[in-house]
C-alpha positions as CSV (number, residue, x, y, z in Angstrom):
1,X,-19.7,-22.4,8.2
2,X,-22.4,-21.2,5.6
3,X,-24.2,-18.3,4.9
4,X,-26.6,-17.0,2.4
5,X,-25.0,-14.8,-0.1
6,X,-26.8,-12.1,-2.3
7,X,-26.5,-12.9,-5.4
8,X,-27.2,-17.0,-5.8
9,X,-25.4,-20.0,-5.9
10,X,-22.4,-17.8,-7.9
11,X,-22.0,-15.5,-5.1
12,X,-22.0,-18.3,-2.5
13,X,-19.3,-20.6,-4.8
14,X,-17.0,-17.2,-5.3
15,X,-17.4,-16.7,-1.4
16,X,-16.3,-20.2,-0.6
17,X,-13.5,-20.6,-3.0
18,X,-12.4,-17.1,-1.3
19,X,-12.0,-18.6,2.0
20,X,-10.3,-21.3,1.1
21,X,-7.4,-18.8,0.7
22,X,-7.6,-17.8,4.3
23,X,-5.5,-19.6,7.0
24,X,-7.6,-22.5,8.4
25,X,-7.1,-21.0,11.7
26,X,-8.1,-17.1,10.7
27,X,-11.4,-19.2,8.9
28,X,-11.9,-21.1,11.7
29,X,-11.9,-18.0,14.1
30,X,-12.9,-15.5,12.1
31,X,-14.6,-16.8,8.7
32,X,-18.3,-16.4,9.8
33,X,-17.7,-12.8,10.1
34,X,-16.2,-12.8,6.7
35,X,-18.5,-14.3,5.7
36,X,-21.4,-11.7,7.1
37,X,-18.9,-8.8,5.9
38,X,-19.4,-10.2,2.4
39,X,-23.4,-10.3,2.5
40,X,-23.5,-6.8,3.4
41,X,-21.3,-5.4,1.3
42,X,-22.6,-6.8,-1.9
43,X,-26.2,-6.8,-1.1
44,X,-28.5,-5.6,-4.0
45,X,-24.7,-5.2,-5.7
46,X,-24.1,-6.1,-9.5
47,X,-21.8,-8.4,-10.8
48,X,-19.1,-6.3,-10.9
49,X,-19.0,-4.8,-7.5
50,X,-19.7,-8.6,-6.0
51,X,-16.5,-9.8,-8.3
52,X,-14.5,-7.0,-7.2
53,X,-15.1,-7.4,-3.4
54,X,-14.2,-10.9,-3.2
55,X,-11.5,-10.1,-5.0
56,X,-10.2,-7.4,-2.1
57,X,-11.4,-10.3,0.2
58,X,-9.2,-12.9,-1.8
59,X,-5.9,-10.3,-1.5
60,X,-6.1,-9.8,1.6
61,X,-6.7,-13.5,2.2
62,X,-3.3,-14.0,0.4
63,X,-1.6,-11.7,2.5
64,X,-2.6,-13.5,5.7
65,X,-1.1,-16.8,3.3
66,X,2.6,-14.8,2.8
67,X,2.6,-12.8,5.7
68,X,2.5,-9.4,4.0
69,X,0.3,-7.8,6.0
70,X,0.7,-4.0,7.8
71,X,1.5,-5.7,10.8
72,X,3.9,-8.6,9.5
73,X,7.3,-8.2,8.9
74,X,7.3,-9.0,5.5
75,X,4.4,-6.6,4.7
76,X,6.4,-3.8,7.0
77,X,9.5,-4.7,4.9
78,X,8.3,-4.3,1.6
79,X,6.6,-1.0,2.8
80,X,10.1,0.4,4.0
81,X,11.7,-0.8,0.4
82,X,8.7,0.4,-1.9
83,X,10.1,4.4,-2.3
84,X,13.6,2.9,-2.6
85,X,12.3,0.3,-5.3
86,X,10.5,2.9,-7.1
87,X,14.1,5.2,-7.0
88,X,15.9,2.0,-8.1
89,X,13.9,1.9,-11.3
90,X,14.8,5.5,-12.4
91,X,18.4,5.2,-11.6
92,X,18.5,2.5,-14.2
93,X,17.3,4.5,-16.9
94,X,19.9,6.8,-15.9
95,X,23.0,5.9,-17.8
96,X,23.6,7.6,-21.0
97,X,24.7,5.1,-23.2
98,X,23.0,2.2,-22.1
99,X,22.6,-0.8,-24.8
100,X,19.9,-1.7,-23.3
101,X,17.9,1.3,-24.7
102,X,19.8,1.5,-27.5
103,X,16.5,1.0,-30.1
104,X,14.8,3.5,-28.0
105,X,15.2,6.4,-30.7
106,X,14.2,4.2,-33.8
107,X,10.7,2.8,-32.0
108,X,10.2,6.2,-31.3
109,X,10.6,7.4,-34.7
110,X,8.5,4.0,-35.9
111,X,5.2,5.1,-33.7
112,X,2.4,2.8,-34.9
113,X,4.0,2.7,-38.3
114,X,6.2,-0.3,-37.0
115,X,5.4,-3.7,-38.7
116,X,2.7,-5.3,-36.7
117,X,5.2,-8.3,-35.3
118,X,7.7,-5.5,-34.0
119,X,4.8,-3.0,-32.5
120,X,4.1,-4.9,-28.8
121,X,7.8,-4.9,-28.5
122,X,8.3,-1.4,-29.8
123,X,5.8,0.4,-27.4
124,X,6.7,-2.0,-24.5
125,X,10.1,-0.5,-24.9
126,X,8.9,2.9,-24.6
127,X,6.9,2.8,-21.9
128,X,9.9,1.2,-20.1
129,X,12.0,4.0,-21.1
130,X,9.3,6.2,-19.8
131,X,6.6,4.7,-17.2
132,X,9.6,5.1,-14.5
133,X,10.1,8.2,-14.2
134,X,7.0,8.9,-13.5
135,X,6.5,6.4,-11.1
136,X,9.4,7.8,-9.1
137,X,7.6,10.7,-9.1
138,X,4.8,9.6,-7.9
139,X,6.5,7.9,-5.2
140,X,8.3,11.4,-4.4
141,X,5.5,13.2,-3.7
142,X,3.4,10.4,-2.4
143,X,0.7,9.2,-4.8
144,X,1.1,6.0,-4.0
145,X,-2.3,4.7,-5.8
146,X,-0.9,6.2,-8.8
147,X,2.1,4.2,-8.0
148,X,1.0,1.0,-7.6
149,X,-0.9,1.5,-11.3
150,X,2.6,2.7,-12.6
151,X,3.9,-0.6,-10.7
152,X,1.4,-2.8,-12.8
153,X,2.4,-1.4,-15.9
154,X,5.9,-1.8,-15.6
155,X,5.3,-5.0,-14.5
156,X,2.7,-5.8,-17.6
157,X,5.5,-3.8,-19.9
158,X,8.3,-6.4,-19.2
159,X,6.3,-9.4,-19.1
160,X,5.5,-8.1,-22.8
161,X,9.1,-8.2,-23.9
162,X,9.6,-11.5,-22.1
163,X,7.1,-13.1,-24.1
164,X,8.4,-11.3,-27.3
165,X,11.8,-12.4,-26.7
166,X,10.6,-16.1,-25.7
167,X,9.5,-16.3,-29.4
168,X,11.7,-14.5,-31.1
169,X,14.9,-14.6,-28.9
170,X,17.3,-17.0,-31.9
171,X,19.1,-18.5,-29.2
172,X,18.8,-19.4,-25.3
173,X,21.8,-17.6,-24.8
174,X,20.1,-14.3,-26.0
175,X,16.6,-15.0,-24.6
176,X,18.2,-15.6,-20.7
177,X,20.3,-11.7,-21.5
178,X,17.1,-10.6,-22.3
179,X,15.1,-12.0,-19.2
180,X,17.7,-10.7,-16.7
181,X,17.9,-7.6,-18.4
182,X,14.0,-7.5,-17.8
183,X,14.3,-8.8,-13.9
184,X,14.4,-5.8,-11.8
185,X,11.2,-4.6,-14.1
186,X,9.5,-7.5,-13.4
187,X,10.4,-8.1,-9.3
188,X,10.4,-4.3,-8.7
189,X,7.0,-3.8,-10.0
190,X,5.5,-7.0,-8.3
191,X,6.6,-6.0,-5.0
192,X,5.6,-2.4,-4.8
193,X,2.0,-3.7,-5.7
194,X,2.7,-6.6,-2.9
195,X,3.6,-3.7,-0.5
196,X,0.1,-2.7,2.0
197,X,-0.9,0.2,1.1
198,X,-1.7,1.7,4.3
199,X,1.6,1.8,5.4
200,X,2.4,3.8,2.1
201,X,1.2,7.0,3.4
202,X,3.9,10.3,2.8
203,X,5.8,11.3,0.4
204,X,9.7,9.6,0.5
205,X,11.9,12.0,-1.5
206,X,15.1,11.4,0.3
207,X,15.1,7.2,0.0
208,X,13.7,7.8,-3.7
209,X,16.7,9.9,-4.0
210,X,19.0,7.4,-2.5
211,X,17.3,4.3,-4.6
212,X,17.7,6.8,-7.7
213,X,21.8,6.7,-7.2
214,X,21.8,3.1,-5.9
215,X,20.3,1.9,-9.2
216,X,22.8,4.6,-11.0
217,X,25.8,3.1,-9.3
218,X,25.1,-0.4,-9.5
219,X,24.0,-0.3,-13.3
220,X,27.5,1.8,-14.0
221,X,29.6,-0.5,-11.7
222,X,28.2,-3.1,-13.8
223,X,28.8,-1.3,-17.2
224,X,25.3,-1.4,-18.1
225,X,23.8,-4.3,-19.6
226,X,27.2,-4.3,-21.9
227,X,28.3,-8.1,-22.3
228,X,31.8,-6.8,-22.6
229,X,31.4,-5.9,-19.1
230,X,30.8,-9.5,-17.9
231,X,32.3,-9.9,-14.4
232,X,34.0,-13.6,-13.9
233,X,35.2,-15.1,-10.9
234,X,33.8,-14.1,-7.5
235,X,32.4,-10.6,-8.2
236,X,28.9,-11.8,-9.2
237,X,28.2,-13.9,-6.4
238,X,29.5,-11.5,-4.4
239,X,27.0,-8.8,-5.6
240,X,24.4,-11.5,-5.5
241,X,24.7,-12.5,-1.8
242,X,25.4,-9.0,-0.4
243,X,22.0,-7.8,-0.4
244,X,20.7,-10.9,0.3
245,X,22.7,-10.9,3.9
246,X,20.9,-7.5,4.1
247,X,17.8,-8.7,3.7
248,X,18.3,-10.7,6.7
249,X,18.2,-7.8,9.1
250,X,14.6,-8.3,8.5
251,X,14.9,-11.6,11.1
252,X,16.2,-8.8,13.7
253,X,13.9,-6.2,13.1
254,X,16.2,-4.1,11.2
255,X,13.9,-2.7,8.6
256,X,16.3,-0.2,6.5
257,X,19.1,-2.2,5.8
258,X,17.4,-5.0,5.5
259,X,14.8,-2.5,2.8
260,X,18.1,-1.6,1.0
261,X,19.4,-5.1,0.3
262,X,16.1,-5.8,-1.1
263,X,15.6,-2.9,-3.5
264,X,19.0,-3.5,-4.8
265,X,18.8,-7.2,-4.9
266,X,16.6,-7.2,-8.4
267,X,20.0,-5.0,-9.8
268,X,22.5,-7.4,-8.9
269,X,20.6,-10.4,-9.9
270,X,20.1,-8.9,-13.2
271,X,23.8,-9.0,-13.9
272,X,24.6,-11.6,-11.8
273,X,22.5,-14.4,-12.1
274,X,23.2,-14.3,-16.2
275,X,27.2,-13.9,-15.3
276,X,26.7,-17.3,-13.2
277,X,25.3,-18.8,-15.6
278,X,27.6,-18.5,-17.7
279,X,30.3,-19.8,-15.9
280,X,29.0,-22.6,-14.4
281,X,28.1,-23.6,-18.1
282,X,24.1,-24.1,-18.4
283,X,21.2,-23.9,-16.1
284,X,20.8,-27.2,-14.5
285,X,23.8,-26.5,-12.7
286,X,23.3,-23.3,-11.4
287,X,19.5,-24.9,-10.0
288,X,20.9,-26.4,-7.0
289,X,23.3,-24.2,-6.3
290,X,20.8,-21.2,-6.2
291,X,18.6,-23.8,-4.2
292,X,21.0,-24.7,-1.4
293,X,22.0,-21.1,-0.8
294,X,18.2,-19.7,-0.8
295,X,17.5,-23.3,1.6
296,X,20.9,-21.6,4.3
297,X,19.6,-18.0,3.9
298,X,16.0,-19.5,5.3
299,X,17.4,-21.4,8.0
300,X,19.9,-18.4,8.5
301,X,16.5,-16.1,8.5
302,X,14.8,-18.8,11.0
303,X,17.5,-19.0,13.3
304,X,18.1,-15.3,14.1
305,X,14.2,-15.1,14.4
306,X,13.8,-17.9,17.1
307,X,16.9,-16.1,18.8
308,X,15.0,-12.7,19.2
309,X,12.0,-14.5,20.2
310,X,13.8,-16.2,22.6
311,X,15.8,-13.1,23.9
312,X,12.1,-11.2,24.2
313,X,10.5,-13.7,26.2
314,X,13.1,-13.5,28.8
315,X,13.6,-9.5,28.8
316,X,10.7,-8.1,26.8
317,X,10.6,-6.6,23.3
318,X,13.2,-4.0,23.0
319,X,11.1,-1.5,21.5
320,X,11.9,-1.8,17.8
321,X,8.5,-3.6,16.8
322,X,6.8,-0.6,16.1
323,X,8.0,0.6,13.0
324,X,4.3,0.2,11.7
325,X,3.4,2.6,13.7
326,X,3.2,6.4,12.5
327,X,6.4,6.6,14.4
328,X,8.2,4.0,12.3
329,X,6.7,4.9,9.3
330,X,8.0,9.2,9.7
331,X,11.6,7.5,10.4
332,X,11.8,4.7,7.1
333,X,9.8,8.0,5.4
């Protein structure tokens, strides 16, 4: 395939490079048409507006790579968790008490007046404390570009204190409490802006509601992020692998549980994963176990999907495939 580009040899390179993102078979089939798409879109175009429409053309090329499309059932799932993912996020900040927020008040008081090593850390902390609330309200009332911006700055804001805490953290004990604590920042915010947005369409106030108190509950069965409230034994496993047999629905087209289980997966890894840890006594071997148990849940996943094929080529799709439509979206809404 070629094509002349607007904009030189640049333009051309940037196109090519973009394509090579695409599944050989959608280029193959369809990648001359991008590839026109491209040329009109950017001719007489700057820089700018030729770098930000490969970019869309790389996303979506990347989508088509993970299946998170409108029409796939990942991109369908993560549309039916994002309002629960954005309530998730509030109901953490929800717990009086917290020790997790307890150096909320004095980087408040600091301002900019903070020594210069603390300030990143400082104002990352506070626009933890603050960015999701008004996400979740955002998602309530259905601004969902205003959402996915809120997304990226939590997102940005966590990966801030990880890389405080990776240089300053005194011990690797202290820096892994510190990256859980900052997991369901960093996963929450990655998959709302993963989510397509033209399935995030209405306003969602009853499943930000319900994320709200599922964050709530699970932070305060959990006793914040309160090492005296370490769980041994079973119980973290346990509150690891339950929404992660949720999220398996997804293989049998059951959107909303399956949506749950992943909005409050990022919670109960927090906790748990660190709690594992800990018990098993270091990293290396908590690797393979977390390996062989995400390897069953994909065959687990695989399995149920080739049975519902199967079942659907004998007696026809039972009708629950269309939860992208406006249908499915008004009931997950």
């Amino acid at each position: 395939m070629s094509a002349v580009v607007p904009g030189g040899h640049r333009a051309g390179v940037a196109l090519r490079t973009v394509l090579a993102l695409y599944p050989a078979r959608y280029r193959r089939d369809r990648g001359a048409e991008l590839a026109e798409v491209f040329a009109d879109t950017t001719a007489g175009a700057g820089r700018l507006a030729t770098a930000r429409e490969a970019f869309d053309l790389a996303a979506y090329g990347l989508r088509l790579r993970t299946g998170l499309t409108s029409t796939a059932r990942g991109g369908r799932l993560l549309a039916a968790a994002a309002p629960l993912l954005a309530g998730t996020l509030f109901g953490l900040l929800a717990l009086p008490g917290d020790v997790r927020f307890w150096r909320v008040p004095a980087a408040a008081r600091a301002g900019f007046d903070a020594p210069w090593r603390q300030l990143p850390d400082n104002l990352a902390l506070l626009g933890l404390a603050v960015v999701p609330v008004l996400l979740a309200a955002a998602a309530a009332f259905g601004a969902w570009r205003a959402v996915r911006t809120l997304a990226a700055t939590v997102a940005l804001l966590a990966a801030v204190r990880l890389a405080v805490a990776a240089f300053t953290a005194p011990t690797t004990w202290v820096l892994l409490l510190d990256a859980t604590a900052l997991l369901p920042y960093l996963a929450a915010g990655a998959l709302l802006l993963a989510a397509p947005a033209d399935l995030l369409e209405r306003p969602s106030r009853l499943l930000v509601a319900a994320g709200a108190g599922a964050g709530l509950l699970v932070t305060r069965a959990q006793g914040g992020y309160d090492t005296w409230h370490l769980m041994d034994g079973w119980m973290p496993l346990l509150l690891l692998l339950a929404p992660l047999l949720l999220i398996l629905c997804a293989a049998r087209e059951r959107l909303l549980p399956a949506a749950i289980g992943l909005a409050v997966l990022p919670l109960t890894a927090w906790f748990s994963l660190f709690s594992l840890w800990e018990q098993v006594g270091g990293m290396w071997r908590l690797a393979p176990l977390a390996a062989a148990g995400a390897l069953g849940l994909l065959l687990t996943g695989q399995a149920l999907s080739a049975g519902r094929a199967a079942r659907e080529e004998r007696n026809g799709p039972d009708g629950l495939d269309g939860l992208d439509g406006p249908g499915g979206r008004a009931e997950l809404s």
